[in-house]
C-alpha positions in Angstrom: 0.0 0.0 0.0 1.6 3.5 -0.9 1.5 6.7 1.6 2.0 9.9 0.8 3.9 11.2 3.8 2.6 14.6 3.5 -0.7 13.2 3.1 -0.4 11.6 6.1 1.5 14.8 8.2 -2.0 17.1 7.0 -4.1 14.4 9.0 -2.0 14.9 11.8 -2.8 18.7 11.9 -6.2 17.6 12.7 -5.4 14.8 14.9 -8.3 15.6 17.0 -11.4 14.5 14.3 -8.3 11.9 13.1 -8.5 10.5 16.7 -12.5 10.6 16.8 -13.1 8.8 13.6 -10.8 5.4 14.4 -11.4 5.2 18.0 -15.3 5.3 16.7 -14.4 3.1 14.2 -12.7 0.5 16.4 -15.8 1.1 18.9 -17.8 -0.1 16.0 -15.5 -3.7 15.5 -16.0 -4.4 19.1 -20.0 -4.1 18.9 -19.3 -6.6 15.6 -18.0 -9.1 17.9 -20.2 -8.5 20.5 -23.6 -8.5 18.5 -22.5 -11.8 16.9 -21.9 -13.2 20.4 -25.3 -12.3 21.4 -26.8 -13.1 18.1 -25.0 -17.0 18.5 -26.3 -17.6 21.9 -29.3 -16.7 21.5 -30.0 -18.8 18.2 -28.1 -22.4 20.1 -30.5 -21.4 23.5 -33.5 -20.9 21.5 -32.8 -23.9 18.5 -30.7 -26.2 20.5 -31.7 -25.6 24.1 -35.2 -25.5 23.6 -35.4 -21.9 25.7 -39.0 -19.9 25.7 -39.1 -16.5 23.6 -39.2 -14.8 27.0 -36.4 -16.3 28.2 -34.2 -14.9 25.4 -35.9 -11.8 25.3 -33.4 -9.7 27.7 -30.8 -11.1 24.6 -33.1 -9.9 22.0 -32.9 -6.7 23.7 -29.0 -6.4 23.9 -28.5 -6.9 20.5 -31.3 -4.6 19.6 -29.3 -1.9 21.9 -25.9 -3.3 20.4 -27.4 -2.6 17.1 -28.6 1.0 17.9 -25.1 2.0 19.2 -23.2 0.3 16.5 -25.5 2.7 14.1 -24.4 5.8 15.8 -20.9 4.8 16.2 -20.6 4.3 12.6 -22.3 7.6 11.7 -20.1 9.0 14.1 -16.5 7.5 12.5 -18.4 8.9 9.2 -19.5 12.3 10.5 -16.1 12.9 12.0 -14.3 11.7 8.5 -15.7 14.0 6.5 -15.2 16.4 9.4 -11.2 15.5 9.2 -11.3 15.9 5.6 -13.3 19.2 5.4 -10.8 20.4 8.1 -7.7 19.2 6.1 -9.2 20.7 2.4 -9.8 24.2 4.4 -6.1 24.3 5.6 -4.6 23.5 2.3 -7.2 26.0 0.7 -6.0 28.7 2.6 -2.4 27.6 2.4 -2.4 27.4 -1.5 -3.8 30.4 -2.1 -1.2 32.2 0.3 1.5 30.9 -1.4 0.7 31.5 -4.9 0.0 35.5 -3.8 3.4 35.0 -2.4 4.8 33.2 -5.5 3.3 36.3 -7.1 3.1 37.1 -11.0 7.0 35.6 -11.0 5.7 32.3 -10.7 2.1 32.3 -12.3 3.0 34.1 -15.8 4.5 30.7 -16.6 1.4 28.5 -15.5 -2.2 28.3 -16.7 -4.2 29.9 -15.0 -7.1 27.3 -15.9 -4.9 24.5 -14.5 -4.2 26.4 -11.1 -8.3 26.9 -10.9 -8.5 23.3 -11.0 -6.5 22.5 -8.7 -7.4 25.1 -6.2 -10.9 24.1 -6.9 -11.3 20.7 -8.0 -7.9 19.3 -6.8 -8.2 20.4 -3.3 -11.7 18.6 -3.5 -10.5 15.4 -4.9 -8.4 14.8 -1.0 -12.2 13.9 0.2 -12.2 10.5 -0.2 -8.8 10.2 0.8 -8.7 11.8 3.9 -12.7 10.8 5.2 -12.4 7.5 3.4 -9.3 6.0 2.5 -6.9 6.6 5.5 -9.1 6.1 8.2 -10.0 3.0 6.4 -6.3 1.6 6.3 -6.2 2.0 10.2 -9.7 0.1 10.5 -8.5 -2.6 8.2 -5.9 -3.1 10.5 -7.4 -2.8 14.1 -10.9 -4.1 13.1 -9.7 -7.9 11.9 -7.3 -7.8 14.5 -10.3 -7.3 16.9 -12.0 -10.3 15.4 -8.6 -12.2 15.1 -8.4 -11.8 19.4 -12.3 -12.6 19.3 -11.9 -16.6 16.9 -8.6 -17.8 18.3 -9.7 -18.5 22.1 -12.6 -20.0 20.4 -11.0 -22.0 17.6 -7.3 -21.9 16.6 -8.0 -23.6 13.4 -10.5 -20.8 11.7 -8.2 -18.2 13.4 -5.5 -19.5 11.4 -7.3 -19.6 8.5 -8.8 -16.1 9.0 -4.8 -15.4 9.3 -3.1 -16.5 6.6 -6.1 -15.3 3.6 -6.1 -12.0 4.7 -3.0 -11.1 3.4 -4.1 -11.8 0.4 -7.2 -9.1 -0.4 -4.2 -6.2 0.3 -1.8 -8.0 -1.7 -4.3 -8.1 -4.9 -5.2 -4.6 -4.2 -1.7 -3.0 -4.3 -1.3 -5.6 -7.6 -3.6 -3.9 -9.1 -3.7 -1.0 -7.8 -0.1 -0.5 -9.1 -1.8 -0.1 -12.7 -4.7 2.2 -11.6 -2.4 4.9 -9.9 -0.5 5.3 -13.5 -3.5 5.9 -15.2 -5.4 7.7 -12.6 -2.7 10.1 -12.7 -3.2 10.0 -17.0 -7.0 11.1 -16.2 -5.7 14.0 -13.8 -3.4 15.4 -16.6 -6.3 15.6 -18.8 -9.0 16.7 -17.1 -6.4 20.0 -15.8 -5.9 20.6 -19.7 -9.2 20.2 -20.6 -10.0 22.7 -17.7 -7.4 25.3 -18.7 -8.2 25.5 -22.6 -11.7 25.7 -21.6 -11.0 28.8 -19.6 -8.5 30.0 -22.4 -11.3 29.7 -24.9 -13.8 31.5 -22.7 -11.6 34.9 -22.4 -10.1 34.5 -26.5 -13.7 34.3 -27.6 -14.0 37.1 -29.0 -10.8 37.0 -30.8 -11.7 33.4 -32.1 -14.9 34.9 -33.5 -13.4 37.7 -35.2 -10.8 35.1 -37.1 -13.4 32.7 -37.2 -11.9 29.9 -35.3 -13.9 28.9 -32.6 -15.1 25.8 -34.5 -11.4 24.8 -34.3 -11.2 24.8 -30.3 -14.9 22.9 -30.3 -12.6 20.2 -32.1 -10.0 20.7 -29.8 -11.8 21.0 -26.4 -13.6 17.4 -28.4 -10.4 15.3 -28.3 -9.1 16.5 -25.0 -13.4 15.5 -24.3 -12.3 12.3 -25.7 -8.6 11.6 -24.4 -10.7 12.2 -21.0 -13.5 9.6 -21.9 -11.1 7.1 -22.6 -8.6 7.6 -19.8 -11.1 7.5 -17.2 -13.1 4.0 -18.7 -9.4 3.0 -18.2 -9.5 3.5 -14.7 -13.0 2.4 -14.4 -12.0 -0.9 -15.8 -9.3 -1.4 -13.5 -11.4 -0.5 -10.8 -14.5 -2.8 -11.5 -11.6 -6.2 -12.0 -10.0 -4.7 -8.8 -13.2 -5.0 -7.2 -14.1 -8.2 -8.4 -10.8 -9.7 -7.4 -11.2 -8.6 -4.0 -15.1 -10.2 -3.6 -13.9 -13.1 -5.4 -11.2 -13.5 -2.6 -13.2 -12.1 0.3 -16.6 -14.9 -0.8 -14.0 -17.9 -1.5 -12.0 -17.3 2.1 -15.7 -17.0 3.9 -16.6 -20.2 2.3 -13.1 -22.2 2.8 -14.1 -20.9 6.7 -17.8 -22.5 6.5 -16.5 -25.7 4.6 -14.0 -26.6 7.5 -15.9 -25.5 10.4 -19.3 -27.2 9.0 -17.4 -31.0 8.6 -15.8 -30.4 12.1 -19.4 -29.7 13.3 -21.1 -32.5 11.8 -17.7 -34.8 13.3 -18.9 -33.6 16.7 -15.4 -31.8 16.5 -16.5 -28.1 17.4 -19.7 -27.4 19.3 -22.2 -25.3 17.5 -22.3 -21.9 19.7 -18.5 -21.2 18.5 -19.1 -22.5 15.1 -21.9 -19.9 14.4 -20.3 -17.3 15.9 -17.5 -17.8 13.9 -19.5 -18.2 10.7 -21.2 -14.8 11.3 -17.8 -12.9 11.9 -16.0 -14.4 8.9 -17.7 -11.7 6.2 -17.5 -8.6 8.9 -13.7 -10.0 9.1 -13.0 -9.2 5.4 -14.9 -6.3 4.8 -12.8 -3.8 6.3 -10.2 -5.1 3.7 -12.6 -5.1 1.0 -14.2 -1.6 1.8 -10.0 -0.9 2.1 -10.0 -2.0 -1.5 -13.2 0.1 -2.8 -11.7 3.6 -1.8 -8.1 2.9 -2.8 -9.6 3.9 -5.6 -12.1 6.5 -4.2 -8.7 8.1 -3.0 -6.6 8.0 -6.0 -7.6 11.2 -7.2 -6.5 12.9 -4.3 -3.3 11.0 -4.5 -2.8 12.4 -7.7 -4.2 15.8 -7.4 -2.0 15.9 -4.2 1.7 15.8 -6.1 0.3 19.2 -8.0 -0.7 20.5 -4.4 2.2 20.1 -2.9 4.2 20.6 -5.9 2.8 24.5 -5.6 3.3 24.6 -1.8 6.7 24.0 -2.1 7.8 26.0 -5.0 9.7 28.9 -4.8 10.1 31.3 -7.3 13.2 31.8 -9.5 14.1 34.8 -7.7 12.9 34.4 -4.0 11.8 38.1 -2.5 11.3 35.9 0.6 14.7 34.3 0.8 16.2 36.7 3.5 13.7 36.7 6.6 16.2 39.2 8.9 13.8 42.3 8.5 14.8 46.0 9.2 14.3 47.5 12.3 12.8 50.4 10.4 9.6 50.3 9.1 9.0 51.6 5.1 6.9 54.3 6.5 9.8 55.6 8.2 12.6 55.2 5.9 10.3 56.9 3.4 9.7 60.1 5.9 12.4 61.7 5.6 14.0 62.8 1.7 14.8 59.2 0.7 17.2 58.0 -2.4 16.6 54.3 -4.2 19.3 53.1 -5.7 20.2 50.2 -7.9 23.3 48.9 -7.4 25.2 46.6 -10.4 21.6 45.1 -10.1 21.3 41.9 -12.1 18.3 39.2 -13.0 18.4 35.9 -14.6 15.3 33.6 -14.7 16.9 30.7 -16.9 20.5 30.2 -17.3 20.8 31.4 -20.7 18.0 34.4 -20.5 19.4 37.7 -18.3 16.9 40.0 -17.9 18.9 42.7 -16.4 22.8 43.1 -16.2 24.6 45.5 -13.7 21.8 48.4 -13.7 23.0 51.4 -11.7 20.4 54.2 -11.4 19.4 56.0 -7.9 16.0 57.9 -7.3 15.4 60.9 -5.5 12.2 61.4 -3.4 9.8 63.5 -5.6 11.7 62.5 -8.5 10.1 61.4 -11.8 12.4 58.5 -13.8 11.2 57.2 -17.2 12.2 53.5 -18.2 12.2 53.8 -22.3 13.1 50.6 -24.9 11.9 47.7 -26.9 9.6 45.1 -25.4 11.6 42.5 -23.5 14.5 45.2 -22.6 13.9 44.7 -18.9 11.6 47.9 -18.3 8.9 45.5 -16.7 11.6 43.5 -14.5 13.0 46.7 -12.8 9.3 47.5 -11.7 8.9 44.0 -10.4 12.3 44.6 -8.4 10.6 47.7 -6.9 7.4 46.0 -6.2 9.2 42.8 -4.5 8.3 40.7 -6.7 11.8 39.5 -7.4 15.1 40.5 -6.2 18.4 40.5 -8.1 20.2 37.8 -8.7 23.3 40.1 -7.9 23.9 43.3 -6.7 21.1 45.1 -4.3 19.1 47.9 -3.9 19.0 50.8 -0.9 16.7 52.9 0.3 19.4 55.4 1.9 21.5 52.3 3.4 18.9 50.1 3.8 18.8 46.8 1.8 15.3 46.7 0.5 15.6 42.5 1.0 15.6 43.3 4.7 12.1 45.2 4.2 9.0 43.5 4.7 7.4 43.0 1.2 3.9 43.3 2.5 4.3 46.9 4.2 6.9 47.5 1.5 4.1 47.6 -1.0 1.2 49.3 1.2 3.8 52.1 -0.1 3.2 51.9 -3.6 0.6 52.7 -6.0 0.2 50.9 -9.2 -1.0 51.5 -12.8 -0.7 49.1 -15.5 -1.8 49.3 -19.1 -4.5 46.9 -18.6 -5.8 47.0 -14.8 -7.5 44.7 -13.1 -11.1 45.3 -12.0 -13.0 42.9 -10.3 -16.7 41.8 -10.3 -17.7 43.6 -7.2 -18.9 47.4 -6.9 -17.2 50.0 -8.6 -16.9 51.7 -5.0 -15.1 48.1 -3.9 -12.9 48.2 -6.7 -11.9 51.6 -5.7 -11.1 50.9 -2.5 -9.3 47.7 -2.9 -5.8 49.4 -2.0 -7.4 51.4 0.8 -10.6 48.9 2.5 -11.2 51.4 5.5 -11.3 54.2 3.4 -15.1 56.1 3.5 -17.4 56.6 0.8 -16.6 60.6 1.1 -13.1 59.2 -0.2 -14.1 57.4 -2.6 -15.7 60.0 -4.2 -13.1 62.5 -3.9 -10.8 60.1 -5.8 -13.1 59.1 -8.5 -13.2 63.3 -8.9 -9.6 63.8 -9.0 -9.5 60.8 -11.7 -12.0 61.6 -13.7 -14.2 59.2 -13.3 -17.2 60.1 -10.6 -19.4 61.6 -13.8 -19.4 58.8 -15.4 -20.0 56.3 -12.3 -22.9 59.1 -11.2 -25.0 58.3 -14.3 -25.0 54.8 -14.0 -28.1 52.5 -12.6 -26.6 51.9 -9.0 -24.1 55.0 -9.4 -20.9 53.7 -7.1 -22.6 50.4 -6.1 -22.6 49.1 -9.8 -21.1 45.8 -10.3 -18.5 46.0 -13.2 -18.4 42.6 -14.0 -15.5 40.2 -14.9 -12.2 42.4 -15.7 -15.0 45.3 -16.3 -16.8 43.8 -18.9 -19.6 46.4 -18.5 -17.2 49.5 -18.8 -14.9 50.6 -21.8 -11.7 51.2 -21.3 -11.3 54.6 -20.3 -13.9 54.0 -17.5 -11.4 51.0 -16.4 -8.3 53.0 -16.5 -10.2 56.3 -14.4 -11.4 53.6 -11.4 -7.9 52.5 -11.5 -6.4 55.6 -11.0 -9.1 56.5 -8.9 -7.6 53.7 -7.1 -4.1 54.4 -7.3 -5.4 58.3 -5.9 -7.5 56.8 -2.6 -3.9 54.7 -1.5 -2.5 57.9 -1.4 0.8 55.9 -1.2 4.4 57.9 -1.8 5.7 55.8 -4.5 3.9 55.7 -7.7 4.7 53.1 -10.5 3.2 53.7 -13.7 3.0 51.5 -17.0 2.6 53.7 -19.7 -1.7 53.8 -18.8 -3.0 56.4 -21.8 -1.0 53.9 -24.6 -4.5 52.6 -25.8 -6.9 55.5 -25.4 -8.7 58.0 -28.0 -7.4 61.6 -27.3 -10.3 62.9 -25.1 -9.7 60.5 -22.3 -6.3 60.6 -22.8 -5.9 64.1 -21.9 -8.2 63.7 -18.8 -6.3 60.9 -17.9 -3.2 62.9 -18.3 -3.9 65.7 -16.2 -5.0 63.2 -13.2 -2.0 61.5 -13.9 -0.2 64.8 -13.6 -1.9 65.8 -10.2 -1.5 61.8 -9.1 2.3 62.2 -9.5 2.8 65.6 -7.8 5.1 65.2 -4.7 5.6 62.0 -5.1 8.2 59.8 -6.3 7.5 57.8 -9.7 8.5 55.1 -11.7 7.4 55.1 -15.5 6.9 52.8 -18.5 6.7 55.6 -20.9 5.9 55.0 -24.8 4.2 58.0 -24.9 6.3 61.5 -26.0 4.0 63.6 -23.7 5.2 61.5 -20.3 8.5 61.0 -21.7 9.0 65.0 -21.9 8.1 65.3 -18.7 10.0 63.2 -16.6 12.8 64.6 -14.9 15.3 61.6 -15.9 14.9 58.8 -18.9 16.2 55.6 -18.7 17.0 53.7 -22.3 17.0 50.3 -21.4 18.5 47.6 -24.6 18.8 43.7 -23.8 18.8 44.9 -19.9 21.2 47.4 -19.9 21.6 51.3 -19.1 22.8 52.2 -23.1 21.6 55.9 -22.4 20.3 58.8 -19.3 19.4 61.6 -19.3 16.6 64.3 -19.5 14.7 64.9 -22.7 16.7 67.7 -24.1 19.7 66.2 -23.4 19.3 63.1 -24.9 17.8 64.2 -27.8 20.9 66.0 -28.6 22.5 63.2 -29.1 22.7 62.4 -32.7 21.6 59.1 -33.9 21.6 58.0 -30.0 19.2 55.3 -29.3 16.8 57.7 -28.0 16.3 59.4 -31.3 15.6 55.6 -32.8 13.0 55.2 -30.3 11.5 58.2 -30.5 10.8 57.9 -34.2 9.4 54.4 -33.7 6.6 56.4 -30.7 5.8 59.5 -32.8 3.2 57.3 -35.0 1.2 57.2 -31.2 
């Protein structure tokens, strides 16, 4: 039989409802032996002593009473199973989804996020059976014919013997066969996760597969993943259903090598018949702990399977760990950013893969109130410096400072409650527009709310709609354009009020109008504070007061605008050229 250690060390966080569901369980194997007692005497006093109904009846009663409590104590071992395993599923819940916000977009750009939904969702789930089925199972499959094994042998050695030696054999089969299942259990897992994450992939590209007229392509394709599945799991259904006739063939031919020998030693006048029957009513309670064992082996598999993802996720660490030093700063970021404040960048260097560096030896330093502009091609490394700033990543060598503090040393989480951030695409939610606004800032009151939707634009717009600030936006903002999306986001960015702004170029994809509103909010979002900018745009470029160009993750060129525009045929002038057309 294969464990999973760690399978087996999350039980033990719950050790309590653990506890409660085999010591139920084991009550449960005692009232077996016990009822059968009862149930034996009663049948030799009434059919072989020629007793009276009423002289069994106080019997009749104890067994009915045996019966009761054997009923509640087998509810109870389930109750307190599913209990473990709810328990357990909660735990790693909570512990998965931790760790993947503090894997952070490092880790998940190179996953599906389709695949991680399953096995958030549907992986976690599949540890059910394992956890209220199979594992407090094994232990009862243990204890339970032991039990009965204590119960036959002062009774009769020989069927104890036999009970013995054929028990083995139901396990034995069952990891036989079981062998085959795992390997294509864990087949069927595989598929279903990429059957799961092109289904979500095809759900947010559909409009783009309707425009090109390819979403009759992905029904064929999301129909032979549909089919790969079909067939992988009547696989495993197969193996299941021979598993399971194996262990009934094996579990019926033991009971009646059992009835054979103890009904010739009977009819010899060998064995008298109150231990006989008593026996012969324990023999199929004897195996069906192992044969129940055998049924959720492969109840459990999934979970056995999902669980190697699970913990696969739990225990990665991200190619560039922002965790990796845990001796924090005395000081915290709201104090080292009180004062006038320099970051600087060090010979700061990133590599993912061993052949990919995404930044090599960057020096730059930023003043507090100071405006820097990271300009180059895609993939120069502008992106991987704002991740450095964010936490998301630290260098692979050199450091960065706040003043002479290493920013490692900081905690990320109050790090970033001093930074506001502005992508090119935000992220709404499907919540209120007032929720979304106040995602950075949850305490903040509706009073400021609304002054930052002024100051960005956007309370106009939010005003004339049905449910004003208590409109639901919908997935990513589904129900606003794109102009709305960036104002609540820099609405957003306005209520965190935070010293450190990091901007990603947020105007790139808007018509003129909004741009300019967008603009001057931008403008009043940056004054006084200290800003980091993905600029493609000349207007934001002009007005920084340093530009970065960034080639293949190097410094090539700094300076202000003027200054670098007087260089002739500097990169600069290349990439200006190549943003005038915007």
């Amino acid at each position: 039989m294969k464990f999973d250690p760690r399978l087996i060390s999350e039980a033990l966080r719950v050790r309590l409802w653990f506890a409660t569901t085999i010591g139920l369980g084991f009550v449960v194997g005692i009232l077996i032996v016990g009822q059968a007692w009862v149930l034996a005497s009663i049948v030799d006093n009434v059919f072989l002593k020629q007793q009276a109904l009423q002289q069994v009846m106080p019997m009749l009663a104890l067994l009915a009473v045996m019966a009761l409590f054997r009923f509640l104590f087998a509810w109870g071992s389930a109750t307190a199973g599913k209990k473990l395993a709810v328990e357990v599923k909660t735990d790693l819940r909570t512990r998965l989804m931790k760790r993947l916000l503090e894997l952070g977009p490092s880790f998940t750009v190179g996953e599906r996020s389709g695949e991680l939904t399953h096995t958030i969702t549907a992986g976690i789930d599949a540890l059910d059976a394992w956890f209220s089925q199979y594992l407090p199972q094994v232990v009862l499959a243990f204890i339970m014919p032991l039990t009965i094994l204590l119960a036959v042998f002062p009774n009769d050695i020989i069927s104890g013997l036999v009970l013995l030696f054929t028990a083995p054999l139901i396990p034995f089969f069952m990891i036989l066969i079981g062998s085959a299942a795992e390997s294509l259990t864990q087949r069927q897992w595989k598929t279903l996760s990429r059957l799961a994450a092109h289904f979500l992939d095809v759900l947010q590209g559909l409009t783009t597969l309707k425009l090109f007229g390819r979403s009759r392509d992905q029904i064929r394709t999301i129909a032979r993943i549909s089919d790969e599945y079909r067939k992988t799991t009547m696989s495993v259904l197969r193996v299941a259903f021979l598993s399971a006739l194996a262990l009934e063939m094996l579990a019926t031919l033991s009971v009646a090598i059992i009835a054979v020998e103890i009904g010739i030693r009977v009819m010899r006048g060998q064995m008298i018949f109150l231990n006989a029957f008593f026996i012969l009513i324990l023999a199929p309670d004897f195996y069906q702990p192992l044969r129940l064992l055998g049924s959720r082996f492969h109840a459990g598999m999934d979970g056995v399977v999902a669980a190697n993802r699970i913990f696969a996720i739990l225990n990665a660490k991200p190619q560039n760990d922002p965790y990796r030093k845990r001796l924090l700063s005395r000081q915290s970021p709201e104090s080292l950013l009180a004062h006038p404040f320099r970051i600087r960048f060090e010979q700061v260097s990133v590599q993912f893969e061993k052949d990919r560096q995404a930044l090599c030896e960057i020096d730059f330093e930023m003043s507090r109130g100071q405006h820097i502009a990271l300009v180059g091609p895609s993939g120069a490394g502008k992106s991987t410096i704002a991740h450095l700033l964010m936490r998301f990543i630290t260098p692979t060598a050199g450091s960065i400072f706040i003043d002479h503090t290493p920013l490692e040393t900081v905690d990320p989480k109050a790090w970033r409650q001093q930074l506001a951030w502005l992508p090119q695409h935000p992220i709404l939610f499907n919540m209120s527009i007032a929720e979304n606004i106040r995602l950075g800032a949850p305490e903040a009151s509706a009073d400021d709310v609304i002054r930052a939707a002024k100051l960005a634009y956007a309370h106009a717009f939010i005003e004339e709609l049905p449910q004003g600030y208590d409109t639901v936006v919908g997935e990513h903002g589904a129900r606003l354009s794109g102009g709305q999306i960036q104002r609540i986001a820099l609405a957003r960015a306005f209520l965190r009020n935070a010293p450190i702004v990091i901007l990603d170029e947020p105007t790139a994809h808007l018509d003129p109008i909004a741009e300019a509103e967008i603009q001057t909010a931008i403008a009043e979002l940056l004054r006084n504070r200290t800003a980091l900018i993905i600029a493609h745009r000349l207007h934001t470029i002009m007005h920084a007061h340093r530009i970065l160009v960034i080639v293949q993750g190097r410094i090539v060129e700094e300076g202000d605008h003027m200054s670098l525009l007087a260089k002739r045929d500097g990169v600069y002038q290349q990439l200006l050229r190549a943003y005038s057309p915007q």
